[in-house]
Legacy VTK file of the C-alpha trace (Angstrom):
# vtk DataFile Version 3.0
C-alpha trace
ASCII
DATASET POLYDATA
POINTS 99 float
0.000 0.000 0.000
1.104 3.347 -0.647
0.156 6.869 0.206
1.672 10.586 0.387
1.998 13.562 2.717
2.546 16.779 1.559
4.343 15.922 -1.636
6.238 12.907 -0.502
5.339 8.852 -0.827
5.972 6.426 1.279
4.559 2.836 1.774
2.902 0.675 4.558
3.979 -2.976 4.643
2.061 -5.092 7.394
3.628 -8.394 8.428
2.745 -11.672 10.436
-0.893 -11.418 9.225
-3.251 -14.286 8.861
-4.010 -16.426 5.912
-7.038 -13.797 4.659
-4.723 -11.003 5.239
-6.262 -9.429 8.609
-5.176 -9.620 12.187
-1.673 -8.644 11.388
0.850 -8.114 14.131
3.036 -5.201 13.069
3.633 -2.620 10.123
5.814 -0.462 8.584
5.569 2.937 7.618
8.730 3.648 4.727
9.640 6.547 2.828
12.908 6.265 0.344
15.498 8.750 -0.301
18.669 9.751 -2.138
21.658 8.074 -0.655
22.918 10.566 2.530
25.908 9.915 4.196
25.190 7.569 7.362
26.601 10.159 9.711
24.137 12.459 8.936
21.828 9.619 9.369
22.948 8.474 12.830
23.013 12.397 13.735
19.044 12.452 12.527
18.581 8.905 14.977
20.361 10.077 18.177
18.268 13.858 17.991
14.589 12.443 16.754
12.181 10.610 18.622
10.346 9.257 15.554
11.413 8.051 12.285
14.250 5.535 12.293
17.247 6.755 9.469
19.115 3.757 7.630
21.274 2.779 4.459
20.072 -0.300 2.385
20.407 -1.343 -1.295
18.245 1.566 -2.516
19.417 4.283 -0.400
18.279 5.921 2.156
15.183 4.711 4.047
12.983 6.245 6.909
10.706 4.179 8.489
8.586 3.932 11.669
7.321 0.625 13.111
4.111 -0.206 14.772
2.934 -3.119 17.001
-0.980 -3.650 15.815
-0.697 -6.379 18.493
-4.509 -6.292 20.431
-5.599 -3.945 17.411
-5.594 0.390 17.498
-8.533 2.335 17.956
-9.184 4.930 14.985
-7.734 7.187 17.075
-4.820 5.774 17.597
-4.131 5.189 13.964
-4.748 9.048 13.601
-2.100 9.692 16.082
0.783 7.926 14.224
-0.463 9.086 10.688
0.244 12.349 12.289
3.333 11.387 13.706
4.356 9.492 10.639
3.476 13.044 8.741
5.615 14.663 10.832
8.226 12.853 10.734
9.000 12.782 7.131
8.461 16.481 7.151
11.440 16.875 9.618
13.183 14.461 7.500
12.924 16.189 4.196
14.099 19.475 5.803
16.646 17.750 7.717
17.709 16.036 4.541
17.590 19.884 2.144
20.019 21.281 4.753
22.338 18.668 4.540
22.792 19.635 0.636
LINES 1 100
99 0 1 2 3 4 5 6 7 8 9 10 11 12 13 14 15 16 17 18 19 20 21 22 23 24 25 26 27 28 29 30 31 32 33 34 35 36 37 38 39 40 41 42 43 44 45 46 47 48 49 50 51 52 53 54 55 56 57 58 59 60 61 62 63 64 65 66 67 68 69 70 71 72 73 74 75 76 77 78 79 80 81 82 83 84 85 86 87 88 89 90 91 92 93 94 95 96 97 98
């Protein structure tokens, strides 16, 4: 699944669902980047409270992981969209200044 904020995509992988695809235990919120030197990266990890910063094969990645483990009210789900939202905000900035 995949979705944007403000410009920028990013996807939602769930994991250790059931066989119809429901009751899934965790998921994944990912936005990829340009490749940014991991410095900068561990910098963004050690002053941020959400968003985790990290090199693979296609760059950079930002994700954020959630336990769905006894389910999330609606509101709850609003709350980290939001925080999500925010996060990838701070990361694009974070990211511009670094150029």
């Amino acid at each position: 699944m995949t979705g944007e904020m403000d410009g920028l995509m990013y996807g939602i992988f769930f994991s250790g669902c059931d066989a119809r695809g429901e009751n899934c235990e965790d998921m994944r919120l990912v936005s990829y980047w340009d490749e940014y030197p991991v410095q900068a990266l561990n910098t963004w990890n050690r002053t941020k409270y959400v968003g985790r910063a990290y090199l693979d094969d296609d760059g950079t990645t930002l994700d954020l992981w959630v336990n769905l483990l006894g389910g999330l009210s609606t509101q709850q789900i609003v709350d980290v969209l939001e925080w999500w939202d925010v996060a990838v905000n701070d990361f694009s900035a974070y990211l511009k200044e670094l150029k």
